[in-house]
Residue frames as qw, qx, qy, qz and C-alpha x, y, z in Angstrom:
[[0.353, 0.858, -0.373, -0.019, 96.18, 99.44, 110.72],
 [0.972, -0.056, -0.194, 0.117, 99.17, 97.52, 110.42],
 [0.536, -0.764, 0.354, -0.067, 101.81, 97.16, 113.13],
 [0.888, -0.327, 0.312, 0.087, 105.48, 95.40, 113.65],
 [0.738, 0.539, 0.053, 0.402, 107.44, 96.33, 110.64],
 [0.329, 0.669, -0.327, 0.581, 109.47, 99.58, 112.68],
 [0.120, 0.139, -0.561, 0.807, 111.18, 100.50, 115.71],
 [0.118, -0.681, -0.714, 0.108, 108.33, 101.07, 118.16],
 [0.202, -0.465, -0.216, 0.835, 109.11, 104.36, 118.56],
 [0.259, 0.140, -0.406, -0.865, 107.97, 104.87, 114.84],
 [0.215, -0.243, -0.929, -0.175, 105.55, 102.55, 114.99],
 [0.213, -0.464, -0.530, 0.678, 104.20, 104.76, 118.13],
 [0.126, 0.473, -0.112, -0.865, 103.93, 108.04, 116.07],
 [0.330, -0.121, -0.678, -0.646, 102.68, 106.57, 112.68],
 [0.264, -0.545, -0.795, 0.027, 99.39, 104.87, 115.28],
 [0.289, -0.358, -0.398, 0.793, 99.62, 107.93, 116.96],
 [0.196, 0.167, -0.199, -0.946, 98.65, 110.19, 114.16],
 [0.336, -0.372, -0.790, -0.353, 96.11, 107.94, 112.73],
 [0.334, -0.519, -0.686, 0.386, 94.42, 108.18, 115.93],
 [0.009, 0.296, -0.020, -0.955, 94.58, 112.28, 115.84],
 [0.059, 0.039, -0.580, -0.812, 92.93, 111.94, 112.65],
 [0.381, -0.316, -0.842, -0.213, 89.99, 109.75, 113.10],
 [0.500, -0.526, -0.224, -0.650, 86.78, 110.85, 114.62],
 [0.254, -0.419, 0.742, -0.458, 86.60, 110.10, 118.35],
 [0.745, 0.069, 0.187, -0.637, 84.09, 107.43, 117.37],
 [0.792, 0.435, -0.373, -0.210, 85.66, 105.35, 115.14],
 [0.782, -0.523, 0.308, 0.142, 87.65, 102.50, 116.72],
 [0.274, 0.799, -0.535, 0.009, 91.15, 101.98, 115.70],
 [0.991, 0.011, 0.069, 0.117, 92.47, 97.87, 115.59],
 [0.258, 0.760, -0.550, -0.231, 96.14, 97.06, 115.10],
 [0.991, 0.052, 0.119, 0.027, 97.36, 94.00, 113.39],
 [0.356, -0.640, 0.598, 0.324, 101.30, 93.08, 113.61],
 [0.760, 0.461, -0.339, -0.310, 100.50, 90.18, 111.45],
 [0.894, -0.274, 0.074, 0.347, 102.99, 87.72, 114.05],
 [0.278, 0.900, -0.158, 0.297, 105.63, 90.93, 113.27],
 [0.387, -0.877, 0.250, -0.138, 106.46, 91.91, 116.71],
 [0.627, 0.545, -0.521, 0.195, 109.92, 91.16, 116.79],
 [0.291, 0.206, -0.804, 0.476, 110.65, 90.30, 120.37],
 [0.366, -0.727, -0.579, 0.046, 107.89, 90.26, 123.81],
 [0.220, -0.622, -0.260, 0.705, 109.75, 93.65, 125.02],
 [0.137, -0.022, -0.410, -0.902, 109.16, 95.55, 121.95],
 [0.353, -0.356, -0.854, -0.141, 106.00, 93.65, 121.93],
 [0.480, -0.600, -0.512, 0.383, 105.26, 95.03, 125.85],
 [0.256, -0.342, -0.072, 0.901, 106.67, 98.66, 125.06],
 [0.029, 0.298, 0.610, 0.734, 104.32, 98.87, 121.98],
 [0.426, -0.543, -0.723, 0.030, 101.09, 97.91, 124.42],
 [0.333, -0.479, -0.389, 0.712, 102.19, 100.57, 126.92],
 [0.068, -0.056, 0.438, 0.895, 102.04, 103.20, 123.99],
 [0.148, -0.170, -0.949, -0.220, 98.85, 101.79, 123.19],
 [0.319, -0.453, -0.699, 0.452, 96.93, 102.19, 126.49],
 [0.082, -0.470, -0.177, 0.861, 96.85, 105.90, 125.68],
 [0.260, 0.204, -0.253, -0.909, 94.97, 106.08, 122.05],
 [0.699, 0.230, 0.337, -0.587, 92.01, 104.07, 122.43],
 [0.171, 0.250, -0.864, -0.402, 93.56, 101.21, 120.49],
 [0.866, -0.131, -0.161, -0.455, 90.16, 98.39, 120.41],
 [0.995, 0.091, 0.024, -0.033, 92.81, 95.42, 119.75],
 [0.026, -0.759, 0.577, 0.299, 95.86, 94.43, 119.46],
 [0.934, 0.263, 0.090, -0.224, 95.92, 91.40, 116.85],
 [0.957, 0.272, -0.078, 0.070, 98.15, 88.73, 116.18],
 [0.324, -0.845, 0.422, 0.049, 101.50, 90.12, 118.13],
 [0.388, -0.395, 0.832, 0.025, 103.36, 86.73, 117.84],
 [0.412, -0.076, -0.842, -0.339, 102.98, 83.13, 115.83],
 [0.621, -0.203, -0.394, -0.646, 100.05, 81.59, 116.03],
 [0.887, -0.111, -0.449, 0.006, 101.58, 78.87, 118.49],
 [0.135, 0.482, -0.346, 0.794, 103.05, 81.26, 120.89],
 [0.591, -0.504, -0.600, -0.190, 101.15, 80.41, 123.52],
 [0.625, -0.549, -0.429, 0.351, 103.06, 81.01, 126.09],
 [0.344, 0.150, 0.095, 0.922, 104.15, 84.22, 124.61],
 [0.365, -0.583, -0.484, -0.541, 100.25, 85.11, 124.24],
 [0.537, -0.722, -0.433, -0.051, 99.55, 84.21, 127.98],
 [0.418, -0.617, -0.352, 0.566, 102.50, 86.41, 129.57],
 [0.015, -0.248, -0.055, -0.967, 101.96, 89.80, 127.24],
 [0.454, -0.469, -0.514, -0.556, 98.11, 89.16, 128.67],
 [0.697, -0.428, -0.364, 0.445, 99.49, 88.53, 132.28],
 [0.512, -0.219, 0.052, 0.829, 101.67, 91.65, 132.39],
 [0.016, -0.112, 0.245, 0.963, 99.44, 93.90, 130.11],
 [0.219, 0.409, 0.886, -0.026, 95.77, 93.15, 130.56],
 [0.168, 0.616, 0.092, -0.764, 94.38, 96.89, 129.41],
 [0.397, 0.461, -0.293, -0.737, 94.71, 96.31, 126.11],
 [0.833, 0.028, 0.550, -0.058, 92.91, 92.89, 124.66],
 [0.072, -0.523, 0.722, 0.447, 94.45, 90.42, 122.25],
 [0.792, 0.386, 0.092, -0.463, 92.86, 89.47, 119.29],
 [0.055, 0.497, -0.826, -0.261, 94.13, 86.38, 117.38],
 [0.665, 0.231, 0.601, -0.378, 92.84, 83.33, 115.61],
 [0.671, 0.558, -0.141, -0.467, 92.68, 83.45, 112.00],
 [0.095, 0.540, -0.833, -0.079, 95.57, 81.02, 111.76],
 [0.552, -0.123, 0.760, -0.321, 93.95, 78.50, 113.80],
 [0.299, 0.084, -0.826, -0.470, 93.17, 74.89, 112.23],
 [0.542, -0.482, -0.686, 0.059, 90.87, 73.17, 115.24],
 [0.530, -0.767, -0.018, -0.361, 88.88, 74.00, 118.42],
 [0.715, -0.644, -0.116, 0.245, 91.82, 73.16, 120.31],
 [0.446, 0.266, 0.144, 0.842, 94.02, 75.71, 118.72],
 [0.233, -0.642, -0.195, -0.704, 91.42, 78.29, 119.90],
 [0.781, -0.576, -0.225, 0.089, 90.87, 76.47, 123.61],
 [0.667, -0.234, -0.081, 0.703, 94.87, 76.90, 123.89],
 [0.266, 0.409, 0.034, 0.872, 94.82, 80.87, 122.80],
 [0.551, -0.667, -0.292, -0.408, 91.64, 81.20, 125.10],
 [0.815, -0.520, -0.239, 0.088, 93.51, 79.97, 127.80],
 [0.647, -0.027, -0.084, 0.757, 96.20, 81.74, 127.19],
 [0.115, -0.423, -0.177, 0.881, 94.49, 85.61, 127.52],
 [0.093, 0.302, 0.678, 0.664, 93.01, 85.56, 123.78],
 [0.270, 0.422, 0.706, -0.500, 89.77, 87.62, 124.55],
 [0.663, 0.614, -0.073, -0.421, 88.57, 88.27, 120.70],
 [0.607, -0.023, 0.700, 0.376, 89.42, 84.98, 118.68],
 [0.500, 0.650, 0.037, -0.571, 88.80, 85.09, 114.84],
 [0.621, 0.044, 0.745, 0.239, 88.38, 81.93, 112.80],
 [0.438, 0.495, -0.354, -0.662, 88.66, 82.13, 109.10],
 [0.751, 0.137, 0.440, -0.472, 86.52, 79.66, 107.91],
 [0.897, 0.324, -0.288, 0.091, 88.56, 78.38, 104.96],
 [0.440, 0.415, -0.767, 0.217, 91.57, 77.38, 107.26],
 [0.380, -0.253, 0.518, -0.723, 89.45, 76.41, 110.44],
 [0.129, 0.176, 0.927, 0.304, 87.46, 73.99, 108.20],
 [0.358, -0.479, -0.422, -0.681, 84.13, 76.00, 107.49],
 [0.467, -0.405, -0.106, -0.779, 80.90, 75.95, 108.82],
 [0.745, -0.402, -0.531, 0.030, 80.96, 72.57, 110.45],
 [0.441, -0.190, -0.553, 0.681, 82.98, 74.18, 113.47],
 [0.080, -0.398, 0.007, -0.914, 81.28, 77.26, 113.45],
 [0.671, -0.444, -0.540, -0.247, 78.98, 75.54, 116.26],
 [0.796, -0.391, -0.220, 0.408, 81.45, 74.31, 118.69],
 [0.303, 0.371, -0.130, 0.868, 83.05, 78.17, 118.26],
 [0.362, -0.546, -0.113, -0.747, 79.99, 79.85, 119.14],
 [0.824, -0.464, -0.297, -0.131, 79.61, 77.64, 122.15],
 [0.660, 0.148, -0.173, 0.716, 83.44, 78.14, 123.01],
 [0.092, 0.431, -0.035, 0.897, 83.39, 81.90, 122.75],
 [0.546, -0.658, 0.026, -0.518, 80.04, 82.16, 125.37],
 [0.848, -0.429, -0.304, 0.063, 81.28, 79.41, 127.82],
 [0.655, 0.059, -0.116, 0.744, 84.98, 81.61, 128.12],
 [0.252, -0.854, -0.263, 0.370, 83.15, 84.54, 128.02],
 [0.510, -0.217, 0.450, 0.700, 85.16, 85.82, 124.90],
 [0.398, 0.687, -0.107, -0.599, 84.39, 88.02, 121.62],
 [0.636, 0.231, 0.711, 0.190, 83.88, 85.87, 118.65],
 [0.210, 0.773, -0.109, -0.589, 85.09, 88.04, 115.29],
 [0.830, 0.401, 0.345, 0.177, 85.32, 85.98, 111.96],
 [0.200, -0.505, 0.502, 0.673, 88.32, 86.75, 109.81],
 [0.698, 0.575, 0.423, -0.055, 87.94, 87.32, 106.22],
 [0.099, -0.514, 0.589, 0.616, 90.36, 87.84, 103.05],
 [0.413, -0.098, 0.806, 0.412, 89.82, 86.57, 99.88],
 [0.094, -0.256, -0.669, -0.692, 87.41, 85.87, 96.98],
 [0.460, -0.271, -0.029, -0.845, 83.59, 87.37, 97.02],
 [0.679, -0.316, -0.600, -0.282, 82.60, 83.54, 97.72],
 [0.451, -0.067, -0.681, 0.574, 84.59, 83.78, 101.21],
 [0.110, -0.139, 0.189, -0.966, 83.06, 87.36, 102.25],
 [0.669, -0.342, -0.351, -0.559, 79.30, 85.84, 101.41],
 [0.719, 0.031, -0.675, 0.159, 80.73, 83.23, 103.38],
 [0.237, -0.136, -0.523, 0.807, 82.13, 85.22, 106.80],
 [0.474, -0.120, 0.155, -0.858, 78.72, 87.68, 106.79],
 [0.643, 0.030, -0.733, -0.222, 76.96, 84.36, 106.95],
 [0.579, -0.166, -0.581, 0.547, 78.87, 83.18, 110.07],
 [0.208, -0.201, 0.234, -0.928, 78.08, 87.01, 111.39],
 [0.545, -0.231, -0.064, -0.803, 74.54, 86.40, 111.11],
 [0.714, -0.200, -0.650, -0.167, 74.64, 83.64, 113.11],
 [0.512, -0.098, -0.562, 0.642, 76.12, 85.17, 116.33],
 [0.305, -0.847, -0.423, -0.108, 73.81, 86.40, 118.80],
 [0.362, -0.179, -0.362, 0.840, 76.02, 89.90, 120.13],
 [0.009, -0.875, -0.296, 0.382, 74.54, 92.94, 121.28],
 [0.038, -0.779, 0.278, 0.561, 77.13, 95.10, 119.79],
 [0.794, 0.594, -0.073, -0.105, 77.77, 95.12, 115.89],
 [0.742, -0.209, 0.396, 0.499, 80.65, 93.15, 114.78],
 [0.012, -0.715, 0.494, 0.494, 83.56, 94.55, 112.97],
 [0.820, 0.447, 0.313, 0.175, 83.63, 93.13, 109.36],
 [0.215, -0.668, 0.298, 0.647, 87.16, 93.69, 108.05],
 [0.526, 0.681, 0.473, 0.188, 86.47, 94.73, 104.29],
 [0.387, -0.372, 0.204, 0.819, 89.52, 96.56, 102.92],
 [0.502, 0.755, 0.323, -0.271, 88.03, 99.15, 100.11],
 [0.092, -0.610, 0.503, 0.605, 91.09, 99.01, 98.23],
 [0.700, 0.283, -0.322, -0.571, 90.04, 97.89, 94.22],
 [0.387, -0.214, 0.891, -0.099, 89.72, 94.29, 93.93],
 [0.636, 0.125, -0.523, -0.553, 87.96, 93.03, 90.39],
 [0.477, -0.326, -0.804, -0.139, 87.54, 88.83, 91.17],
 [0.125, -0.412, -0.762, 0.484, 85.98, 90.17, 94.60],
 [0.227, 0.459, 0.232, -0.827, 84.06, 93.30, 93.68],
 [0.512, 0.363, -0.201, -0.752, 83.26, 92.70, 89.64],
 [0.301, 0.080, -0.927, -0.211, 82.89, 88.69, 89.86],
 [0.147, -0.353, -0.801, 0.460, 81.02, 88.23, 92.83],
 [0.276, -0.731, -0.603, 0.161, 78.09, 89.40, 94.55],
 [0.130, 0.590, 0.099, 0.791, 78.51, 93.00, 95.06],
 [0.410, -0.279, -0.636, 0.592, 78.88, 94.26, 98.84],
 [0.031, 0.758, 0.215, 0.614, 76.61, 96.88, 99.72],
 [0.425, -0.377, -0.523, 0.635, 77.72, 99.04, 102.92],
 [0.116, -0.822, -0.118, -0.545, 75.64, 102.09, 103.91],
 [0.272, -0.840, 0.100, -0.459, 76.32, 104.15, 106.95],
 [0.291, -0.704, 0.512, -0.397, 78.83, 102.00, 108.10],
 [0.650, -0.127, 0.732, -0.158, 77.29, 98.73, 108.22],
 [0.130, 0.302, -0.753, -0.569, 77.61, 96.19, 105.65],
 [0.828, 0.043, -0.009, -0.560, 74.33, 93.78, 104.10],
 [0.411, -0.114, 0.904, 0.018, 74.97, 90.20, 104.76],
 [0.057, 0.118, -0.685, -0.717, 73.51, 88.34, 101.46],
 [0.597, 0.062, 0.468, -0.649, 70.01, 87.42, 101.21],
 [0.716, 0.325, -0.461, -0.412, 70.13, 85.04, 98.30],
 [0.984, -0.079, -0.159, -0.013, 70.27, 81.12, 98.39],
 [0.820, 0.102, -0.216, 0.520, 73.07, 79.09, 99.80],
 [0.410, -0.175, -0.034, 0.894, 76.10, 82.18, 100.38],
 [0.257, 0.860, 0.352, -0.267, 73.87, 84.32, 98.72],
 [0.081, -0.680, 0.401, 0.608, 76.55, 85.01, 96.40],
 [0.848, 0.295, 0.370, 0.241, 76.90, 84.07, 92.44],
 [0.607, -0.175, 0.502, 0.591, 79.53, 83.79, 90.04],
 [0.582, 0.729, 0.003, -0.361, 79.40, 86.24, 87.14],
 [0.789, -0.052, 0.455, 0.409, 81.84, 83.50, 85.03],
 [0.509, 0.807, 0.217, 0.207, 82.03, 85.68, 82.12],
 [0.123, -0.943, 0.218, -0.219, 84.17, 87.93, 83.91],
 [0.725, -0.510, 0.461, -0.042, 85.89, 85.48, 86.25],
 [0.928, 0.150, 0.319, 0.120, 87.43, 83.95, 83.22],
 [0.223, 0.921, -0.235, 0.216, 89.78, 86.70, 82.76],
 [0.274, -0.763, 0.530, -0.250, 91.57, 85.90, 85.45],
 [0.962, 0.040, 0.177, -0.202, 91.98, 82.42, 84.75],
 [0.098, 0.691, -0.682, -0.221, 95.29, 80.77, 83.62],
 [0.978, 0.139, -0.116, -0.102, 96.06, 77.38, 81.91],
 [0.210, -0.571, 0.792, 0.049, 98.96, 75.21, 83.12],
 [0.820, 0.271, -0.495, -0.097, 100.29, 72.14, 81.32]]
């Protein structure tokens, strides 16, 4: 859920209930989006935190915070800090690693694709880090990030964020996601395993002069 827009105090109670709600199973992520308006709001949120089985806290600060990153991670090590999606290069990740990061999460169209997706996976085990692909966009990206999943040897299933709110060019252009009991199918066709249904996709199309 998303974080950094109120007071903490509301910010406290709206995570709070969520958490009530939800099965004791189900983890429970927040993303600020680089919100958090200051490191003590930032540090009072965390404390809050500690009590409802939060998984993550994602993206607290800009992307280039670094040193913002390494003392909420110094000062508040209970809950871990996820962040990454921003990043452009493996030494944009090295510097968030080193700064406390302990669940990065390249998105593979600003990271440059698949060619890094090597030197990540080799990254993430030599740090000793969680390795969680971001994903937003069109159906070709999604084929794209379950892809990159299936290439990362964890024990535990990764978290595939996959909002279910409507979305025609990703649900009635594309491939068609199929998610039973939780877990989602990674494609099995050529290439992405995804194809274009153009017929459709050409709705959404626009001509500039």
């Amino acid at each position: 859920m998303k974080a950094g827009k109120y007071p903490v105090d509301q910010e406290t109670w709206l995570i709070k209930a969520v958490r009530e709600v939800l099965p004791p199973s189900m983890k429970l992520m927040v993303d600020a989006n680089c919100g958090m308006k200051s490191f003590h709001e930032t540090k009072e949120l965390m404390k809050h935190l500690e009590h409802m089985e939060v998984t993550w806290l994602e993206e607290p600060f800009a992307p280039n915070a670094y040193e913002m990153y390494e003392e909420l991670c110094k000062t508040n090590p209970k809950i871990p800090i996820a962040a990454g999606e921003n990043a452009e290069n493996l030494d944009e990740f090295k510097r968030l690693i080193d700064a406390g990061v302990s669940i990065i999460q390249p998105e593979l169209s600003r990271c440059g694709g698949f060619e890094l997706v090597p030197d990540l996976i080799n990254l993430a085990k030599q740090h000793n880090v969680s390795l969680t692909p971001h994903v937003w966009g069109s159906g070709v990206l999604y084929s794209a990030a379950l892809q990159f999943y299936s290439l990362l040897d964890q024990e535990d299933p990764l978290l595939f964020e996959c909002p279910f709110v409507k979305d025609p060019i990703r649900d009635d252009c594309f491939y068609n996601f199929r998610v039973d009991g939780g877990m989602i199918h990674c494609p099995q066709k050529p290439g992405l395993g995804v194809e274009i249904n153009e017929e459709l996709f050409d709705r959404f199309l626009v001509n500039h002069i």
